[in-house]
C-alpha positions in Angstrom: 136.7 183.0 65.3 137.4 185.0 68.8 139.4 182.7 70.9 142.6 180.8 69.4 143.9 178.5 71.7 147.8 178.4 71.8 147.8 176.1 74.9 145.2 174.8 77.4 145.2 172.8 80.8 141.9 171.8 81.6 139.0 172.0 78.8 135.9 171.1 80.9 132.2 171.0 79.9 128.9 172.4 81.4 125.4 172.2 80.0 124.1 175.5 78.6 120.3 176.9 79.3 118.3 176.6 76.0 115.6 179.5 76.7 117.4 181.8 78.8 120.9 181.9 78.3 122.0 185.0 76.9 124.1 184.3 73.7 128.2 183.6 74.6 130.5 184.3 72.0 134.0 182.0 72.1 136.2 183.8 74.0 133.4 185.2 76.5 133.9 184.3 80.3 131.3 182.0 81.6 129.8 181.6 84.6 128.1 178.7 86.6 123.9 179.9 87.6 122.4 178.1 90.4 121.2 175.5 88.6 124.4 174.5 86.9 124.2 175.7 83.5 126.9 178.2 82.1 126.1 181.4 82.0 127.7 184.7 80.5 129.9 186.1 83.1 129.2 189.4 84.1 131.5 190.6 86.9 129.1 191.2 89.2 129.7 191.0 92.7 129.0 187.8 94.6 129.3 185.7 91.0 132.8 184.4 90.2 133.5 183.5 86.4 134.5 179.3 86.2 136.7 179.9 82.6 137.0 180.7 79.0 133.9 180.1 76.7 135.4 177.7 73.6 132.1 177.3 71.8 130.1 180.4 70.7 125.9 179.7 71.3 123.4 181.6 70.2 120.3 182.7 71.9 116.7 181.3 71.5 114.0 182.9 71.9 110.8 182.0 74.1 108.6 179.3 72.0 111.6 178.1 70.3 112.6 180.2 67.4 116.2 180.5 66.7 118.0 182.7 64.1 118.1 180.4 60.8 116.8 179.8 58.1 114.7 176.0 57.9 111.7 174.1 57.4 108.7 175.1 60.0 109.0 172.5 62.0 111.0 173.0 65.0 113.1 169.6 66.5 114.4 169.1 69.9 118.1 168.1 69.0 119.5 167.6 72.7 118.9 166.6 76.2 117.9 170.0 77.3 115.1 170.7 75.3 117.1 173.2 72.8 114.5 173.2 70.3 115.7 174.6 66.3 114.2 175.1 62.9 115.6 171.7 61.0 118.2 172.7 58.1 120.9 171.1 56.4 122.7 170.5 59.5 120.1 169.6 62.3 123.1 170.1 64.9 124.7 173.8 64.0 121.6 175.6 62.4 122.8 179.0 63.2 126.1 178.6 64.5 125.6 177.3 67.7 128.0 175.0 68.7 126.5 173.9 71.3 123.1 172.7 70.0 123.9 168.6 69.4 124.9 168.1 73.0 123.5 171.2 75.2 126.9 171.8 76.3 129.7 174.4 76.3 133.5 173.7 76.3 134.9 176.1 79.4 138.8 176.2 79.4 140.0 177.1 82.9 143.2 176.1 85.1 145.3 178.0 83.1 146.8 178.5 79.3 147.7 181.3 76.6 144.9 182.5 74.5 144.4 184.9 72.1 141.2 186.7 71.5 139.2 189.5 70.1 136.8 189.7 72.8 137.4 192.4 74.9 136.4 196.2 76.1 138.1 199.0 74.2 136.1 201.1 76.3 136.2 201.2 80.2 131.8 200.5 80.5 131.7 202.4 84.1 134.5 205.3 84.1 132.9 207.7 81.6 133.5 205.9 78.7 137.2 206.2 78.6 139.2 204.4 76.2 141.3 201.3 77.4 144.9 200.4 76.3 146.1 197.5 77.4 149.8 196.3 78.3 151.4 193.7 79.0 151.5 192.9 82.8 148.0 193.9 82.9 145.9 192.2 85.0 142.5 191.4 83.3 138.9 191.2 84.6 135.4 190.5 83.2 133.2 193.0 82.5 129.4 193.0 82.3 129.7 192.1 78.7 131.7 188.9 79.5 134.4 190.3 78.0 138.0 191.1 79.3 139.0 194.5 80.5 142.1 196.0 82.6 139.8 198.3 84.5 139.2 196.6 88.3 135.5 199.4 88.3 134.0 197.4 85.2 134.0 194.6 87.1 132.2 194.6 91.3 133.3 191.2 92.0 137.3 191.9 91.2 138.5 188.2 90.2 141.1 188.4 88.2 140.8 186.1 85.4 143.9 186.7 83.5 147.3 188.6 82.7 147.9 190.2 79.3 151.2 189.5 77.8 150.6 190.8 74.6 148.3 194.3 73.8 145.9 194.3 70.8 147.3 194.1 67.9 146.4 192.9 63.6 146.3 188.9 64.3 148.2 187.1 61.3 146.3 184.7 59.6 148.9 183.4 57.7 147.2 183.7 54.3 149.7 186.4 51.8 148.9 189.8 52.3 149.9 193.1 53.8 148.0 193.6 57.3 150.8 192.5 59.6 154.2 192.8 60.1 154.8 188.8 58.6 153.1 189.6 55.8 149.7 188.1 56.3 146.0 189.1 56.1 145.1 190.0 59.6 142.2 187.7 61.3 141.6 191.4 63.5 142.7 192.5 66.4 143.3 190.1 68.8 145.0 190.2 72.8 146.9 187.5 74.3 146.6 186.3 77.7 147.4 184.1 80.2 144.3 182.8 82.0 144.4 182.7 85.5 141.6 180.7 86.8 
């Protein structure tokens, strides 16, 4: 789990590549490529990032073969050709949430989030470790991740505001990772997205 929703305005859907996409992870920002399907967001200049990923896919590889394990036969399950190794469920074989309709749920104009899916580490200024604040304002790296540092990212949208810094996420199941007394899901930011 990388992106918990606390609350959401808009939670669109675009159709996602089968062969070339690279894989998004929920919580990932997406873009839109020129032929409209999402994309991994990548900062770079010239290419704005649409919203929030909330479905993880995986990628396939050329000829079809995804990560899972299946029968040999391969099925086309969707309208845009994803083609997967048939298991017990012909729709999710390998975690991709995306494979029974081709399509990725972006969340954009606005909401809280919290989510595990962003740079510690600044990618273009040596390395250099990031802590984040609240107040910060947040951008998307070549990863398609969130970071505070403007450099990791050409294009300089910001896509969000931090209003809480990492920190152990409670899951709510008894234990003695947080400060509530819960087992910690990881280390998760909050943010306010500002697309």
């Amino acid at each position: 789990m990388a992106l918990l929703e606390e609350y959401h305005v808009v939670a669109d859907m675009y159709p996602v590549d089968p062969d070339t996409n690279p894989s998004i992870v929920e919580g990932m920002f997406v873009r839109l490529g020129s032929t409209g399907f999402a994309l991994r967001a990548n900062g770079a200049a010239g290419t704005l990032a649409v919203g929030v990923a909330g479905d993880s896919t995986v990628k396939v590889a050329a000829g079809g073969t995804a990560r899972n394990q299946g029968l040999d036969e391969f099925l086309v399950i969707n309208a845009q050709g994803k083609k997967v190794k048939t298991t017990v469920r012909a729709s999710d074989p390998d975690g991709d949430e995306t494979a029974a309709s081709g399509k990725i749920t972006v969340y954009n104009s606005g909401g809280k989030f919290h989510t595990d899916q962003y740079e510690t580490n600044s990618l273009l200024s040596g390395n250099a470790a990031l802590t984040y604040a609240p107040g910060d304002a947040l951008y998307v790296a070549s990863s398609g991740k969130l970071t505070k540092n403007a450099g990791d990212a050409a294009n300089a949208q910001v896509v969000g505001l931090c209003v809480v810094a990492p920190r152990a996420y409670p899951s709510g199941v008894p234990g003695t990772d947080t400060a509530d007394g819960s087992i910690s899901l990881g280390s998760y930011l909050t943010f306010i997205l500002k697309i």
